[in-house]
C-alpha positions as CSV (number, residue, x, y, z in Angstrom):
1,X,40.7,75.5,42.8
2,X,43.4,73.3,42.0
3,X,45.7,75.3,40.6
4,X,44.6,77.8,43.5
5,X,46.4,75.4,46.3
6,X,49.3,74.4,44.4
7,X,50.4,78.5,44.1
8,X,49.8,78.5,48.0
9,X,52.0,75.4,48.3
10,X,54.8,77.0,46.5
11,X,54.9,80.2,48.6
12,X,54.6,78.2,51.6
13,X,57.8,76.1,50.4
14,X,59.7,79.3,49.0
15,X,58.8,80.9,52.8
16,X,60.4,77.9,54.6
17,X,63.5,77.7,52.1
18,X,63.8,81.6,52.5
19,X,64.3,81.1,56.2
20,X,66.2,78.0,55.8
21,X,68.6,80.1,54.2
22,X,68.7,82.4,57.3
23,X,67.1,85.5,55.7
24,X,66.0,86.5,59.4
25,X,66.6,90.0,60.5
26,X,70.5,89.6,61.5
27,X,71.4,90.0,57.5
28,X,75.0,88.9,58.5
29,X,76.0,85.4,59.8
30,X,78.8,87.5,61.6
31,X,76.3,88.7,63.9
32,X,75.4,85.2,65.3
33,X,72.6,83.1,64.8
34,X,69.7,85.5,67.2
35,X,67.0,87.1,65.6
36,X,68.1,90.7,66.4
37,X,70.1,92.7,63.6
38,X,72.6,94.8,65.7
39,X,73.0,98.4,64.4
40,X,74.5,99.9,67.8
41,X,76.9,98.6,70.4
42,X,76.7,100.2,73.7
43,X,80.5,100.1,75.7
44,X,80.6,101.6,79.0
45,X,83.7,103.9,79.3
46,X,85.6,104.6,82.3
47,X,89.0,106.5,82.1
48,X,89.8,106.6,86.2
49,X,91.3,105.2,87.9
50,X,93.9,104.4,85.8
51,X,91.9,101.9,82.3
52,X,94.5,102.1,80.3
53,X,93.1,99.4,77.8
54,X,89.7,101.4,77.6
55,X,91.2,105.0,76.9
56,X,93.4,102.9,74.0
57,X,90.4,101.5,72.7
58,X,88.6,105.0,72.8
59,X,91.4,106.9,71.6
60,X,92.6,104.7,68.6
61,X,89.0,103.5,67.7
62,X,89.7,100.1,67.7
63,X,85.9,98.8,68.2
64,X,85.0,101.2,65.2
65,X,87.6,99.6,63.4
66,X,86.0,96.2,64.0
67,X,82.3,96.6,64.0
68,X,82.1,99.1,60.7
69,X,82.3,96.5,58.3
70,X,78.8,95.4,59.5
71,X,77.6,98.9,59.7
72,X,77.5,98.7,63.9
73,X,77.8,101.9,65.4
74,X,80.1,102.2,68.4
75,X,79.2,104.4,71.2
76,X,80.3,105.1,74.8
77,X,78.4,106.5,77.0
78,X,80.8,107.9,80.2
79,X,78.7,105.5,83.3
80,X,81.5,105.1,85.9
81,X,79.4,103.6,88.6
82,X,79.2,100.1,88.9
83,X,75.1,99.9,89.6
84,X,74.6,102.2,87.7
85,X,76.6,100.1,84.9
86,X,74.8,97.1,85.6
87,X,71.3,99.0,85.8
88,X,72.0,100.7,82.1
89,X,72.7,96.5,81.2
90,X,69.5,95.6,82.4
91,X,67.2,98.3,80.4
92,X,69.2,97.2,77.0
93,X,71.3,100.5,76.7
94,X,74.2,99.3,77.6
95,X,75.9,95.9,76.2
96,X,79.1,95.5,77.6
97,X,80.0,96.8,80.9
98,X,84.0,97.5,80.5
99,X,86.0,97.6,84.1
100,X,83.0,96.5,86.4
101,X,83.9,96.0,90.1
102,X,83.6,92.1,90.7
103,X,81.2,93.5,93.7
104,X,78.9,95.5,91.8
105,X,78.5,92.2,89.1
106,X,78.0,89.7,92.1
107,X,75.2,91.6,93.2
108,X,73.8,92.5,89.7
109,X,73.2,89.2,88.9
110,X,71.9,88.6,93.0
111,X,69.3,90.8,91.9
112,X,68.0,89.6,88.9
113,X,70.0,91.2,86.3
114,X,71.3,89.1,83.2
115,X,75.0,89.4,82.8
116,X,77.8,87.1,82.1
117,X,81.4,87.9,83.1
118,X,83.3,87.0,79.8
119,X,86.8,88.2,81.0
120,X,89.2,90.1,83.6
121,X,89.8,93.6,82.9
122,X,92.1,94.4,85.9
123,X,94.0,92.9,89.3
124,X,95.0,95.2,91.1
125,X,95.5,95.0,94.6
126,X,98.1,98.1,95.4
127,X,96.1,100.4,94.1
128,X,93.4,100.0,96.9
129,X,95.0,101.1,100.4
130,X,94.1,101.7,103.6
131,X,96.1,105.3,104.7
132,X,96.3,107.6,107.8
133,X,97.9,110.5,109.0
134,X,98.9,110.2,112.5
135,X,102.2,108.4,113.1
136,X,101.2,106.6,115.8
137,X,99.3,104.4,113.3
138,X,100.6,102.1,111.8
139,X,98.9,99.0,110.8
140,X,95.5,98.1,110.8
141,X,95.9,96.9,114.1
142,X,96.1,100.5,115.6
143,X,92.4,101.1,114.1
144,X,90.4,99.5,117.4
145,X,87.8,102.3,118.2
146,X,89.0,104.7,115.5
147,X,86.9,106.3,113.0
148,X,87.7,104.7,108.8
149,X,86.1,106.4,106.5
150,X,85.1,104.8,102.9
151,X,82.7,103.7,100.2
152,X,80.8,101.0,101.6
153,X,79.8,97.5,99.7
154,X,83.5,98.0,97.2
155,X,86.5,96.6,97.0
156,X,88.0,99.2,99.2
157,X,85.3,98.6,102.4
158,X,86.6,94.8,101.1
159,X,89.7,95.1,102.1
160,X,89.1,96.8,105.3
161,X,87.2,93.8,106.7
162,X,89.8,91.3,105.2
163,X,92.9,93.5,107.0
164,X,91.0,93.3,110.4
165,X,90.1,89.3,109.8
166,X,93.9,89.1,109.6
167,X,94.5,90.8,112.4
168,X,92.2,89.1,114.5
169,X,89.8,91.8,115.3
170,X,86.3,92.5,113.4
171,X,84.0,95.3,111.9
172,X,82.7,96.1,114.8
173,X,86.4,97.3,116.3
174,X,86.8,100.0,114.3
175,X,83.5,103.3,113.4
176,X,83.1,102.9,109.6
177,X,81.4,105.9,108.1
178,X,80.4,105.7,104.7
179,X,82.2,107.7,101.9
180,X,82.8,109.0,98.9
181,X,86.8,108.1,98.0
182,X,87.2,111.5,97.2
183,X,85.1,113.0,101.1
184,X,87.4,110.4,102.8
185,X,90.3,111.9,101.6
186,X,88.9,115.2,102.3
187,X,87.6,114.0,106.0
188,X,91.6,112.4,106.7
189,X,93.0,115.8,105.6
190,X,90.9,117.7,107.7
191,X,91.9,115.4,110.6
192,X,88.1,114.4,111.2
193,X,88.7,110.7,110.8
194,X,91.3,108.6,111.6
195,X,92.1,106.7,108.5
196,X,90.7,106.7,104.9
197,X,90.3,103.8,102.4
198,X,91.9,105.4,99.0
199,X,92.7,103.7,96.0
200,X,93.8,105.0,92.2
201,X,95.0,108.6,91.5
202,X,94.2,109.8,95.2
203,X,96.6,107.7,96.4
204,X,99.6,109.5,95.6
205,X,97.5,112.9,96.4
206,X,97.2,111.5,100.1
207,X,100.8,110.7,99.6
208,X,101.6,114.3,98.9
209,X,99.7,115.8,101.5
210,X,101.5,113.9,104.4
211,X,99.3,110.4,104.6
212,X,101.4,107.1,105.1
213,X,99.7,103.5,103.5
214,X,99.1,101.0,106.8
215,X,97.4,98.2,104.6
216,X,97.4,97.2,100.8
217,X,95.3,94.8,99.0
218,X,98.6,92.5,98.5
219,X,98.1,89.0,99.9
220,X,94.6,90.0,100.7
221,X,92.7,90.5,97.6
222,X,93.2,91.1,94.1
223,X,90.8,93.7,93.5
224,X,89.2,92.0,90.5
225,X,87.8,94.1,87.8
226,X,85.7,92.3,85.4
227,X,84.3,92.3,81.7
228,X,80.4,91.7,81.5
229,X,78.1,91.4,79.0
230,X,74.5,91.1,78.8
231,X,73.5,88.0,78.7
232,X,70.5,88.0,75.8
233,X,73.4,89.8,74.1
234,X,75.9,87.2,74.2
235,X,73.3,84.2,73.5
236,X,72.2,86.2,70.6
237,X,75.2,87.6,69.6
238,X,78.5,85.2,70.4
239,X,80.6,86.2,67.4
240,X,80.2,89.2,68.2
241,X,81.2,88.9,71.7
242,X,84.3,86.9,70.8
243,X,85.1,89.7,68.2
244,X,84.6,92.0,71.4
245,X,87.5,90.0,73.1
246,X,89.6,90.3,70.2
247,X,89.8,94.0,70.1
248,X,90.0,93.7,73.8
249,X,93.0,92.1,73.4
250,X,94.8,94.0,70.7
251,X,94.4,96.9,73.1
252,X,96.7,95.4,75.5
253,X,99.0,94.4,72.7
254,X,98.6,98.0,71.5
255,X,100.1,99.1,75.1
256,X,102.5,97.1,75.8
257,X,104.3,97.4,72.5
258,X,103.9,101.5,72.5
259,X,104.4,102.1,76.5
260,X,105.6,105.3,76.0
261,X,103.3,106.9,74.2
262,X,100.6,105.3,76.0
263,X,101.8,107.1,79.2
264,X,101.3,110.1,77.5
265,X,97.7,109.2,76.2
266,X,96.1,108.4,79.4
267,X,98.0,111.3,81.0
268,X,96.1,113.8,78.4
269,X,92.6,112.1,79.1
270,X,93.0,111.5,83.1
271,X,94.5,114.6,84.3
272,X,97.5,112.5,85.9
273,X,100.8,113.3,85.7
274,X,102.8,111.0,83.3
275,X,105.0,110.0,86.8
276,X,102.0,109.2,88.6
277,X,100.7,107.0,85.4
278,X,103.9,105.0,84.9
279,X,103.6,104.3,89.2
280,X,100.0,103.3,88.9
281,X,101.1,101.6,85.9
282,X,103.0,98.9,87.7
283,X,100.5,98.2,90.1
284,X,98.0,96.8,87.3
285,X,97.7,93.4,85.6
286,X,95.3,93.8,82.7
287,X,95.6,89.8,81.5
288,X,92.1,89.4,80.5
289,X,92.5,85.1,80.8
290,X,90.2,84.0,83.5
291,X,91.8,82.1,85.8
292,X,91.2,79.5,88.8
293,X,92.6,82.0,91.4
294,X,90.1,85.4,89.9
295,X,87.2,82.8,90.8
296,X,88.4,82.3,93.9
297,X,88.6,85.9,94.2
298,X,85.2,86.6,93.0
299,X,83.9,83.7,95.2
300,X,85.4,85.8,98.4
301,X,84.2,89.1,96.9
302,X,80.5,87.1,97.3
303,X,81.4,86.4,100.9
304,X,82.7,89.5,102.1
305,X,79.3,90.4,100.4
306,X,76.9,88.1,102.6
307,X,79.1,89.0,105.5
308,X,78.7,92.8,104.9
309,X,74.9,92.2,105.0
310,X,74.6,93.0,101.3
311,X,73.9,89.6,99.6
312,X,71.7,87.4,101.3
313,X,71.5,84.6,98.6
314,X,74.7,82.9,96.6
315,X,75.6,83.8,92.9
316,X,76.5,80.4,90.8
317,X,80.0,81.3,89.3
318,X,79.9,78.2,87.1
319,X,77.0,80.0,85.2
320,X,77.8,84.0,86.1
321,X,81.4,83.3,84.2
322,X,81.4,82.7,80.6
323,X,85.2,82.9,79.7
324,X,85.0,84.5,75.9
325,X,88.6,85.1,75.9
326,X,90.9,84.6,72.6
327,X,92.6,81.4,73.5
């Protein structure tokens, strides 16, 4: 009986020196310090309007390059709608959510869903206007009683109620009708509204077909487009999240020191011309740093939110934001 206990002792001891020695399921200390071993990462990919950093990534396989050594397979499924994005996040098929509207994560995590915003994708404020057709329009002022068509709850329907705040008037001054980016611009062409919000490729489209910009997001907004992550993910996973970043970041590097050839890549997978790519181009600022004045901008993306009727609580940035950028 003896000898009995003492052989139990010894696997006892040799089980709590096994997992001492972290012989959980992770297998690599790469991985972090979770208990889940991490075979697949799931990236949201969206080309349009104009993610330059996401088509490099895609198109030079720069994650694959990364995650391979640790036998991680790299996959991205095409989900360009921000609830969508954040609705994939909170089933566990999606892990990061690449260019997500700084509405769409505000509400997300409103809701219920666990995500962290670990970095800035995009500023943009030129690319979201505010365009019309009729001459006699010609600032947002002219809108009282008109009919402005747009998506509702975005960054576009954002800067509508931040153009009439400056002008003094309100909402309720103009006849906002919900739409599609694409019907709006349809619905302005056909002369059945009176102004359209329009933002990325579309914009030089309207351009083209006789629209004139009245209002930009310049000096109102920044249009911020975020990084997100789940949040089980990155407390299980924060190597691998900070190894996310890095590649993140070499895809800028990758741009900015091939420009030219870039053009021509996300003119192959948008459908843009390479002129409208290098315009568009120049209205982007793809710094992924977090900084004090993208909080700010994410704290008035909240109340444009509550004002629109959409967010009845308040979102805590201090633990929404988890700044994982290379420093």
């Amino acid at each position: 009986m003896e000898r009995i206990w003492k052989i139990v002792a010894l696997v006892a001891l040799a089980a709590l020196l096994t997992a001492g020695c972290g012989g959980g399921q992770n297998g690599s200390p790469e991985q972090g310090t979770g208990s889940r071993e991490v075979k697949n990462i799931n990236i949201s990919y969206v080309k349009l309007p104009l993610n330059i950093p996401s088509i490099i990534e895609k198109k030079t396989n720069l994650f694959e390059e990364e995650f391979q050594k640790d036998g991680i397979n790299v996959t991205f499924p095409e989900i360009t709608e921000g609830p969508k994005m954040t609705e994939a996040l909170a089933s566990g098929s999606l892990d990061f959510c690449n260019a997500l509207g700084g509405t769409s994560a505000i509400l997300a995590a409103a809701n219920g869903v666990d995500l962290k915003v670990i970095g800035i994708y995009s500023r943009a404020p030129k690319a979201f206007t505010i365009m019309a057709r009729d001459e006699n329009i010609k600032s947002v002022s002219d809108l009282q009683g008109k009919k402005v068509a747009g998506p509702k709850g975005t960054i576009l329907h954002q800067l509508l109620l931040a153009s009439l705040e400056e002008k003094g008037s309100e909402s309720g001054d103009v006849d906002f009708i919900n739409m599609s980016i694409p019907h709006a611009m349809s619905a302005l062409t056909a002369g059945d509204v009176d102004a359209a919000l329009i933002a990325g490729p579309v914009v030089p489209q309207a351009l083209e077909a006789g629209a004139h910009i009245i209002a930009t997001g310049e000096g109102l907004l920044d249009a911020t487009i975020v990084i997100a992550v789940s949040g089980d993910f990155l407390e299980q996973h924060p190597d691998l999240v900070k190894r996310y970043m890095k590649v993140h970041r070499q895809s800028i590097q990758y741009m900015e020191e091939n420009l030219t050839d870039v053009y021509k890549m996300a003119a192959e997978e948008t459908g843009i011309s390479i002129e409208t790519v290098k315009q568009m181009y120049g209205w982007h600022d793809f710094n992924p740093v977090i900084t004090d004045q993208d909080i700010t901008d994410l704290q008035k993306t909240q109340e444009f939110l509550q004002q629109a009727g959409m967010l009845t609580g308040t979102v805590n940035m201090d633990e929404l934001i988890v700044d994982m950028t290379p420093k």
